[in-house]
Rosetta silent file (secondary structure, phi, psi, omega in degrees, C-alpha in Angstrom):
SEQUENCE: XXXXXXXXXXXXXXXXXXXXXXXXXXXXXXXXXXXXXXXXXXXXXXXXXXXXXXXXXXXXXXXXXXXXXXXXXX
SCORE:     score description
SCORE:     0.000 S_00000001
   1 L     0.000  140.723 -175.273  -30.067  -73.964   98.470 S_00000001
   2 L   -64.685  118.375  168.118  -33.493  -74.517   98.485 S_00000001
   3 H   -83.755    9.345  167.653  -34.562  -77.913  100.194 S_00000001
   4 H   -78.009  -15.213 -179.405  -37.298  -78.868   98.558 S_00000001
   5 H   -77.116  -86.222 -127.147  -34.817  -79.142   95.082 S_00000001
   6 H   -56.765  -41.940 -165.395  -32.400  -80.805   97.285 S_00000001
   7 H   -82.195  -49.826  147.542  -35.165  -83.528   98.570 S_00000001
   8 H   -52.389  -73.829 -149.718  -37.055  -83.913   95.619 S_00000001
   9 L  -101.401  -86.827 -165.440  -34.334  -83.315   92.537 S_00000001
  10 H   -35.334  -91.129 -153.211  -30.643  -83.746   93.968 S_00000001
  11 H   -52.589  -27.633  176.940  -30.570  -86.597   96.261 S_00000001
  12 H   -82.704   -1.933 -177.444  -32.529  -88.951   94.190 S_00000001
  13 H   -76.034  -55.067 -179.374  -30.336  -88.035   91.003 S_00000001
  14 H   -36.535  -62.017  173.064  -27.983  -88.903   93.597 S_00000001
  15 H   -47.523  -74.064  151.572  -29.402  -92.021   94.604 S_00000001
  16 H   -61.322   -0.414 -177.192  -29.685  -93.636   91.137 S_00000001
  17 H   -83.552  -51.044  171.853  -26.706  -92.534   89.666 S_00000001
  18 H   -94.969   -3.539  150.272  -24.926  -94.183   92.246 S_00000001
  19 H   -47.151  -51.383 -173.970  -27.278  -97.215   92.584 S_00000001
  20 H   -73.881  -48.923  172.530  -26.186  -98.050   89.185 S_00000001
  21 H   -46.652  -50.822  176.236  -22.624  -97.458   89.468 S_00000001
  22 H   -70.492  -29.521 -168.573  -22.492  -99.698   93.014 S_00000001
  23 H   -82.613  -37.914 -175.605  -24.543 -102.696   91.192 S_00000001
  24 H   -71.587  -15.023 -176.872  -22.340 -102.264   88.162 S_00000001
  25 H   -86.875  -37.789 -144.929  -18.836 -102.567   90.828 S_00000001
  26 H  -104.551  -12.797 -161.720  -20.400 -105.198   93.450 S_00000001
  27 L    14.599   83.991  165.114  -23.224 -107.103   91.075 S_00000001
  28 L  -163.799  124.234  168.004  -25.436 -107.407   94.386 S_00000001
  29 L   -94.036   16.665 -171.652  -28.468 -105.230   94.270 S_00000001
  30 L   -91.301  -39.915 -171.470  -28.965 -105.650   98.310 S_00000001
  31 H   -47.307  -63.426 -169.216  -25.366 -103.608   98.627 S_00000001
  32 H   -45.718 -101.355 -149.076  -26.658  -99.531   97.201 S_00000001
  33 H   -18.402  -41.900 -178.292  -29.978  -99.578   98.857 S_00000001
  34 H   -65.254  -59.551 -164.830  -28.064 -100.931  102.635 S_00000001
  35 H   -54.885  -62.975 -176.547  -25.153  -98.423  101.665 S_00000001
  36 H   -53.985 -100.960 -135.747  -28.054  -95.555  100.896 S_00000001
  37 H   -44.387  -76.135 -160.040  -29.968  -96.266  104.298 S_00000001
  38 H   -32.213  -49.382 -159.561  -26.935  -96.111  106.221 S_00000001
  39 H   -69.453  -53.107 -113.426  -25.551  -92.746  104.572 S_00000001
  40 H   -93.170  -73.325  178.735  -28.818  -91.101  104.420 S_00000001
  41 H   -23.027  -67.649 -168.218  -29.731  -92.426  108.657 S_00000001
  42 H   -34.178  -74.416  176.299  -26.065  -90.875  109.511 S_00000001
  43 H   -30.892  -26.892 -168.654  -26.998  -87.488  107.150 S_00000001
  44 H   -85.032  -37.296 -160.625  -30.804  -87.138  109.302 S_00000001
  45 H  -124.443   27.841  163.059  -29.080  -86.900  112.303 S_00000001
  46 H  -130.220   10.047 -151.665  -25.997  -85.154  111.786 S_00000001
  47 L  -138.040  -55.571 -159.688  -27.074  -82.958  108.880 S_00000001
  48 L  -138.582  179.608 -158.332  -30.755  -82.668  108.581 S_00000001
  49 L  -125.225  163.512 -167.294  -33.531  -83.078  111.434 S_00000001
  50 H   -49.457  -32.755 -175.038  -35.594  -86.468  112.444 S_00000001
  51 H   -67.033   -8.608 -168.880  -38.137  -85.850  109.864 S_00000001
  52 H   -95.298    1.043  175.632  -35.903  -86.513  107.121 S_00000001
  53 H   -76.527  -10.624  160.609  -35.429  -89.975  107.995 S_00000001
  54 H   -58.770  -38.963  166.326  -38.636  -90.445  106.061 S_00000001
  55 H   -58.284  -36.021 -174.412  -36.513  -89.565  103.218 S_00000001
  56 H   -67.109  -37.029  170.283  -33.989  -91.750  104.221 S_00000001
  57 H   -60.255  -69.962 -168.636  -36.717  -94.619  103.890 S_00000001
  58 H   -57.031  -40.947  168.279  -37.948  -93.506  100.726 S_00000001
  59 H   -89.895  -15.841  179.724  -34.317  -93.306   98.530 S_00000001
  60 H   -56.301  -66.685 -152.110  -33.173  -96.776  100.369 S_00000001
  61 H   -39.507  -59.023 -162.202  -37.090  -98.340   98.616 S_00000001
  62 H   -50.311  -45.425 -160.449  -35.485  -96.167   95.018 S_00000001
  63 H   -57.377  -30.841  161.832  -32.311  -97.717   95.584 S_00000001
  64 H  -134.920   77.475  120.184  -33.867 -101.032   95.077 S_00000001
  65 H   -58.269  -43.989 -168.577  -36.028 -100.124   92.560 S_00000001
  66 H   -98.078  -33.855 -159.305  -32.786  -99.346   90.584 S_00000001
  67 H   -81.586  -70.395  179.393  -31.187 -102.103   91.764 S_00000001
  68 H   -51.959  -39.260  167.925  -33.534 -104.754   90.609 S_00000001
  69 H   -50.692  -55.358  174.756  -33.926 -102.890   87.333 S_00000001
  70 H   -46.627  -35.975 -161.537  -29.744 -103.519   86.564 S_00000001
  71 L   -54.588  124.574  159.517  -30.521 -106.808   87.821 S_00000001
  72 L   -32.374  142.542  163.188  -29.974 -109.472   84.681 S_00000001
  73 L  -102.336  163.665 -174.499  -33.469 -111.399   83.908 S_00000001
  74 L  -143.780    0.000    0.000  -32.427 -115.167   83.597 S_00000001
């Protein structure tokens, strides 16, 4: 598999799909985005190489991005 598709296309389909799903189970947008850092940190260093924790940074920021968007306005 190529990784720029995976880094660019997959993981952030990834990211929001299940941003929306965990805010729609847990209604807390702080939960995805913590849950995404964590997986993503683990994934850089058992998976992937140091540099990708920039990535790891970058889909937590989507996740709440995504997050706040589900969020109700009041």
């Amino acid at each position: 598999m190529n990784p720029l598709l995976l880094v660019f296309v997959i993981c952030p389909i990834i990211v929001i799909v299940t941003s929306i799903v965990g805010y729609m189970l847990v209604k807390r947008w702080f939960v995805m985005p913590l849950l995404t850092f964590i997986v993503f940190t683990v994934l850089t260093f058992t998976v992937f190489n140091e540099s990708f924790f920039f990535w790891a940074i970058v889909y937590a920021i989507l996740s709440v991005i995504v997050g706040f968007m589900m969020k109700p306005k009041k």
